[in-house]
C-alpha positions in Angstrom: 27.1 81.1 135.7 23.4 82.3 136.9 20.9 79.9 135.9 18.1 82.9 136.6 15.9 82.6 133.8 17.5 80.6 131.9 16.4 78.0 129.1 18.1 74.3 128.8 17.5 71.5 126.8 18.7 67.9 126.8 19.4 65.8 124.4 18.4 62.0 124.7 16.4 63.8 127.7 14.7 60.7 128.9 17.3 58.1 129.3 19.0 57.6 133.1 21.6 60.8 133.4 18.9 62.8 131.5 15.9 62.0 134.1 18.8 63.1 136.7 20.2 66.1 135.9 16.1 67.2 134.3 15.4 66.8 138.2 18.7 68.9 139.6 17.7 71.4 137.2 13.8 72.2 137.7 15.6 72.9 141.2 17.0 76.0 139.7 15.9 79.4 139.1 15.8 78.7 135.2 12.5 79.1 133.0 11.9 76.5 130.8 13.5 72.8 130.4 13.1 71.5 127.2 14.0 67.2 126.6 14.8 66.5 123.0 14.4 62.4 122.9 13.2 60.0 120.2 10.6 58.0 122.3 7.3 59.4 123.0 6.3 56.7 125.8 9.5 57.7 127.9 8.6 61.5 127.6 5.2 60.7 128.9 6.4 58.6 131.8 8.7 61.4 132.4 6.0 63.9 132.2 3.7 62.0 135.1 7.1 62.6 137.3 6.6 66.4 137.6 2.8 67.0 136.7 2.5 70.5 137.5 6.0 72.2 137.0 5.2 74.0 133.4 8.8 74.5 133.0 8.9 71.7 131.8 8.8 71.0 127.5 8.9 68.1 125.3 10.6 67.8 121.8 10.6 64.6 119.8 13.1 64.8 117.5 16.6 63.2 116.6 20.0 64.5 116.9 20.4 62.6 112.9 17.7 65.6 111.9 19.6 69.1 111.7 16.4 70.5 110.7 14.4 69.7 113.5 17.2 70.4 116.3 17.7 73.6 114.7 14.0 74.4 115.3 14.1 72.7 119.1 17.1 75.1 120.0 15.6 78.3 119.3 16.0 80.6 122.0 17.5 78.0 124.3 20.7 79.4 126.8 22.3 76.1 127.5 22.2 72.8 125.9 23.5 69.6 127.5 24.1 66.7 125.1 23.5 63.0 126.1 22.1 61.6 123.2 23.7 58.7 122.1 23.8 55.4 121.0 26.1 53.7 123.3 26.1 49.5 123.9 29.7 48.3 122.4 28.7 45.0 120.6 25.8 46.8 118.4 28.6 49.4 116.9 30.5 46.8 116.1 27.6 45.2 114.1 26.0 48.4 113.1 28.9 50.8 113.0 27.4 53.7 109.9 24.4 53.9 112.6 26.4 54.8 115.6 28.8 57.1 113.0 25.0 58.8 112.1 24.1 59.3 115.5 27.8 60.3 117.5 29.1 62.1 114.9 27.0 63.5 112.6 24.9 64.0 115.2 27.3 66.0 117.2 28.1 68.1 114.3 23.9 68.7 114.2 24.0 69.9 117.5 27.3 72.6 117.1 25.4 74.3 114.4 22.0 74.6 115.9 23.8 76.1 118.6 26.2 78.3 116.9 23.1 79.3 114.6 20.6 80.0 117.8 22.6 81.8 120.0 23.3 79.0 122.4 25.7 80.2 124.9 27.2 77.1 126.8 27.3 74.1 125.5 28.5 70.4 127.6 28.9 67.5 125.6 28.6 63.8 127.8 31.7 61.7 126.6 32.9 58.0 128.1 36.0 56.5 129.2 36.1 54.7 126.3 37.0 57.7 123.9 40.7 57.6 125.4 42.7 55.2 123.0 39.8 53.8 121.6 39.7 50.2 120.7 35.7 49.8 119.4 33.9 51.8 117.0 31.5 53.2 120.2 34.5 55.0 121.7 36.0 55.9 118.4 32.7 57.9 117.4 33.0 59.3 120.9 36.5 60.6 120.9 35.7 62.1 117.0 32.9 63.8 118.7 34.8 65.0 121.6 37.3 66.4 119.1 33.9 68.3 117.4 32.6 69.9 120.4 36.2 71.2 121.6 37.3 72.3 118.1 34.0 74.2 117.9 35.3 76.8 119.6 37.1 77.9 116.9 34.1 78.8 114.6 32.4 80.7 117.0 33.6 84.0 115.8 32.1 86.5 118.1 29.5 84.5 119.3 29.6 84.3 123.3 29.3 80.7 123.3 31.3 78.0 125.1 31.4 73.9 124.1 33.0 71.4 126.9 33.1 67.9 127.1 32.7 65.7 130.4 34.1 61.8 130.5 33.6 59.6 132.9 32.9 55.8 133.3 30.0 52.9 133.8 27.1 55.3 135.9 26.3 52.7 138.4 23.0 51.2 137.7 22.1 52.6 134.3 20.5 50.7 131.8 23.3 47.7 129.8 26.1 48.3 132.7 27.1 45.3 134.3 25.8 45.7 138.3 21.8 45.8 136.8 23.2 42.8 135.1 24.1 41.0 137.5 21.5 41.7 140.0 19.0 40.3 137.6 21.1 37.0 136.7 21.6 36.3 140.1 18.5 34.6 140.3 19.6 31.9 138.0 23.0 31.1 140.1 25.3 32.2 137.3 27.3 35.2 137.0 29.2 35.2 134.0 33.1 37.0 134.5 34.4 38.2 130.9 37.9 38.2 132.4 39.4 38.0 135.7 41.3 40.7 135.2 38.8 43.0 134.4 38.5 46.8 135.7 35.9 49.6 135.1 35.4 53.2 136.8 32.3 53.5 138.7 30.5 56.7 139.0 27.1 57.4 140.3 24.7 59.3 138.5 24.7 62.3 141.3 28.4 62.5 140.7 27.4 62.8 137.1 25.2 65.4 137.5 26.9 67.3 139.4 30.2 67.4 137.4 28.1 68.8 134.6 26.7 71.3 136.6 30.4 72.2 137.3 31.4 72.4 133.3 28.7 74.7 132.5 29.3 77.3 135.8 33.5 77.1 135.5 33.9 76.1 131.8 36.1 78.7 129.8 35.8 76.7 126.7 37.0 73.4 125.2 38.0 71.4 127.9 37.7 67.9 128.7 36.2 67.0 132.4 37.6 63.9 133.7 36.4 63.0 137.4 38.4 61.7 140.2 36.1 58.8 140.8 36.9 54.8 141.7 37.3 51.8 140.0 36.4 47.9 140.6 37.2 44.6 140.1 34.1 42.8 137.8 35.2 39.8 140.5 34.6 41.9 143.1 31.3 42.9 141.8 30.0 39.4 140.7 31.0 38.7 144.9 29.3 41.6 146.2 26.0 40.5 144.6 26.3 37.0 144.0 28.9 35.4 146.3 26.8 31.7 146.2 26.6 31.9 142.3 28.7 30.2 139.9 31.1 32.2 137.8 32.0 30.6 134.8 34.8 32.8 132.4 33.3 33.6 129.0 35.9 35.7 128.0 36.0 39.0 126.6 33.3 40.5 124.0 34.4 42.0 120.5 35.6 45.9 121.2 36.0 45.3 125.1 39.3 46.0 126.7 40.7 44.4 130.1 41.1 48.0 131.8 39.6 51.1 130.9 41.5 54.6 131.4 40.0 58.4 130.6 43.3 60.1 130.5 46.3 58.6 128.2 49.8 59.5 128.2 48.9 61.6 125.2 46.7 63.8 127.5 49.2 64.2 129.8 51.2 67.4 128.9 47.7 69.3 128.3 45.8 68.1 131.6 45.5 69.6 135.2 44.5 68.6 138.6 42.2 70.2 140.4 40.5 69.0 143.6 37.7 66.7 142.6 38.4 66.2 138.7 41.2 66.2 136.1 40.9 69.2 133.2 42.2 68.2 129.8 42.6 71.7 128.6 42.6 72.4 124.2 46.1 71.8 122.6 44.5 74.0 119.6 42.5 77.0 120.1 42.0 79.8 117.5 42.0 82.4 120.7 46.2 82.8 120.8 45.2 83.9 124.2 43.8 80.0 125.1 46.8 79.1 127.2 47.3 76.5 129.3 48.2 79.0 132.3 45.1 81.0 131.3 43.5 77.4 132.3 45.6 77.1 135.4 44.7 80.5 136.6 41.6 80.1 136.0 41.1 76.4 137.3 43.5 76.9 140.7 45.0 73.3 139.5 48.7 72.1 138.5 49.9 70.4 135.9 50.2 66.7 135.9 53.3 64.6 135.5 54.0 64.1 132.0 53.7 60.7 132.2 50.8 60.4 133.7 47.5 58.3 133.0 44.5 57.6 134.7 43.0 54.2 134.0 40.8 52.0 135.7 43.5 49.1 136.7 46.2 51.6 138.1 43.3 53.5 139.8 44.3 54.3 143.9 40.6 54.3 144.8 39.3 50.5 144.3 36.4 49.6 145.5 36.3 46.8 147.7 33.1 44.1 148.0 31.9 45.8 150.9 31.9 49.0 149.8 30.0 47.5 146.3 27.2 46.3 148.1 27.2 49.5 150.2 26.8 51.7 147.0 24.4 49.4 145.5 22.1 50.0 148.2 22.2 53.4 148.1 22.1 54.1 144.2 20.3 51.4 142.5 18.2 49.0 144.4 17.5 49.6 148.6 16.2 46.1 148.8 19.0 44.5 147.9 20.4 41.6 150.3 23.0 38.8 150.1 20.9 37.4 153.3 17.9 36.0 151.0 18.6 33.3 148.8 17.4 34.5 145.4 17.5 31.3 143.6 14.0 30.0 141.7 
């Protein structure tokens, strides 16, 4: 894909992957970035960050209003979507509100797109889409099913939809390392369960799969990246090993392990170097095959009974290599050296 001239816009634009990937993009040749987002203060805070690059746009608006995204999409080339409402316990208590805003809202942004002339489209999913147990991941997965099935509607358009999954971006805003980091203060890091497991990816790596989907996406596939998991013990040790860590069990909607590939995926997904491609059962093009995908990929297909969750994972991160990552992606000042206690 050439990104020369080129106009993108990102939905929920000013929240952690959007900041990211609006930075990796002014970095291209492209002409205009536009960031769609529902908070005024954090589109001015993002606008003091690159004073001077008048690439650069702001949209309020909401991914609820069709109207209004229709409007923001005109003449935009490429659209990635990160809007979201995303924190587990809050769907379960509010569940029409995250329906509203994951899947209606999803629908809103295939038809501004199909009605603009958007040509690539790259839809931000989680690991909790596959075999979802909460409402969250349920509203993700019916949304991933929107934006691959929308290739089917496209007629002659010369547009492509994709989806990319992956797990807890290391550091963002509600995931459990910030979390902990700030409790540690108090001497008590509460474990939900032992047993625990989550992927960890950083937000570079997902940038940078993104970047991937829109340059080598054909249409409708799923990107799933090859990235490690971790123990929550092994975490609450890395940043807190002289805390107390009582068990407070498990919240509403959470499961023990996490996976982004079932055994339902299986026959339709191939790996490739760096990430797994969960290629369309259904496509209306009879010539959207999975070998066209393997040709075009260079991957081969994985075992049928294959999943990839977070507690069978062959890359776990060890405490060492925690604190290593924690330095380098979310706070530089961090030490287990300094007592933090008040």
């Amino acid at each position: 894909m050439d990104w020369q001239n080129k106009t993108v816009l990102i939905t929920g634009g000013t929240g952690s992957f959007g900041r990211a990937f609006a930075a990796a993009v002014l970095e291209k040749p492209i002409s205009k970035l536009i960031i769609l987002s529902r908070d005024e203060l954090k589109q001015w805070e993002m606008a003091q960050r690159h004073v001077g690059d008048n690439r650069l746009r702001f949209f309020l608006g909401d991914v609820r209003d069709a109207a209004r995204l229709e409007r923001a999409f005109e003449g935009v080339d490429i659209v990635v979507h990160a809007a979201a409402l995303k924190q587990v316990p809050a769907a379960e208590y509010n569940p029409f509100e995250f329906i509203k805003t994951n899947i209606l809202g999803a629908d809103n942004v295939i038809n501004a797109a199909l009605k603009n002339g958007v040509q690539n489209v790259v839809a931000l999913s989680t690991d909790k889409a596959a075999a979802p147990i909460n409402l969250y991941g349920a509203t993700k997965l019916c949304s991933d099913k929107l934006f691959v099935a929308a290739n089917n509607i496209r007629g002659g358009r010369k547009i492509r939809f994709s989806v990319v999954r992956y797990g807890n971006v290391m550091g963002s805003r509600g995931s459990v390392i910030p979390f902990f980091l700030d409790r540690r203060k108090t001497g008590i890091l509460p474990i939900t369960d032992p047993r625990m497991t989550r992927f960890n990816i950083t937000l570079d790596q997902g940038v940078a799969l993104v970047q991937h989907a829109l340059e080598n996406s054909l249409a409708g596939e799923i990107y799933v990246p090859k990235i490690p998991s971790y123990r929550i013990t092994d975490v609450a040790e890395a940043i807190g090993p002289e805390c107390k860590k009582p068990i407070v069990g498990i919240r509403p909607g959470e499961k023990i392990h996490e996976e982004m590939i079932t055994h339902g995926d299986s026959p339709n997904t191939i790996e490739c170097d760096d990430c797994y491609v969960i290629v369309p059962s259904l496509m209306a093009d009879q010539h959207s095959t999975i070998e066209r995908y393997l040709t075009h990929h260079g991957g081969k297909m994985t075992p049928d009974d294959f999943r990839f969750s977070s507690g069978k994972n062959a890359q776990l991160l060890n405490v060492e290599q925690i604190r290593e990552l924690i330095v380098e992606h979310v706070d530089p000042n961090f030490s287990i050296e300094v007592s933090v206690y008040e």
